[in-house]
C-alpha positions as CSV (number, residue, x, y, z in Angstrom):
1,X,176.4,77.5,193.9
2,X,179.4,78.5,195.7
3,X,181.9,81.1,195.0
4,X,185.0,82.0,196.3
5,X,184.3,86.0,196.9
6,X,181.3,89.0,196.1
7,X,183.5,89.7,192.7
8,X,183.7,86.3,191.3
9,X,179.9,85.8,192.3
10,X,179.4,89.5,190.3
11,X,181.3,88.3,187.4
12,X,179.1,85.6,186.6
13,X,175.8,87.5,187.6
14,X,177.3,89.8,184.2
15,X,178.5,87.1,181.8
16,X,174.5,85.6,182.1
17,X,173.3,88.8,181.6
18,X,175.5,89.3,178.8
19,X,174.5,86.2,177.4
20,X,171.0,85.9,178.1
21,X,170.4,89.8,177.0
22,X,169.2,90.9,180.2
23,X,169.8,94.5,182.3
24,X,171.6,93.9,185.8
25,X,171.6,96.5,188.1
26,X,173.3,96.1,191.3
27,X,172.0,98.0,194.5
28,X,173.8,96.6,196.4
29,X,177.6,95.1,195.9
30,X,180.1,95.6,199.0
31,X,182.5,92.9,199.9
32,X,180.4,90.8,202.1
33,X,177.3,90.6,199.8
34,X,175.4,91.4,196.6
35,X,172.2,92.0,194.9
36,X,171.5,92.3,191.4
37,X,167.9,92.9,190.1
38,X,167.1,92.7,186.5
39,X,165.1,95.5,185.1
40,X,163.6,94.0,182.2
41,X,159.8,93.8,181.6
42,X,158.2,90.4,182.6
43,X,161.9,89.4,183.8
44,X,161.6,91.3,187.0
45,X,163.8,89.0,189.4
46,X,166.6,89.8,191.9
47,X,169.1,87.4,192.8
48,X,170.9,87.9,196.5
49,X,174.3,86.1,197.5
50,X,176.3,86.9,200.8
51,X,179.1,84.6,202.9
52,X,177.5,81.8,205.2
53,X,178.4,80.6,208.2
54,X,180.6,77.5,206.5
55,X,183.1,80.1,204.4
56,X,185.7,81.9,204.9
């Protein structure tokens, strides 16, 4: 997917948490990328997302 900047892209990393019941934490979240890791036991996963070469 494609989002328009790191906030939007962290706002829907915390509305599927929010939904789907699961921990985010964010190590890393400055304007040009962000990380999120879920914590949860047999859910470990971690999810990156920074600008590419074709955005703005």
């Amino acid at each position: 997917m494609a989002f328009t900047d790191s906030r939007e892209f962290k706002q829907a990393l915390v509305k599927y948490g929010l939904k789907n019941f699961h921990h985010l934490l964010f190590p890393k979240d400055d304007k040009r990328r962000v990380s999120a890791k879920c914590s949860w036991t047999g859910w470990q996963w971690i999810i990156y997302g920074s600008i590419n070469s074709k955005s703005d």
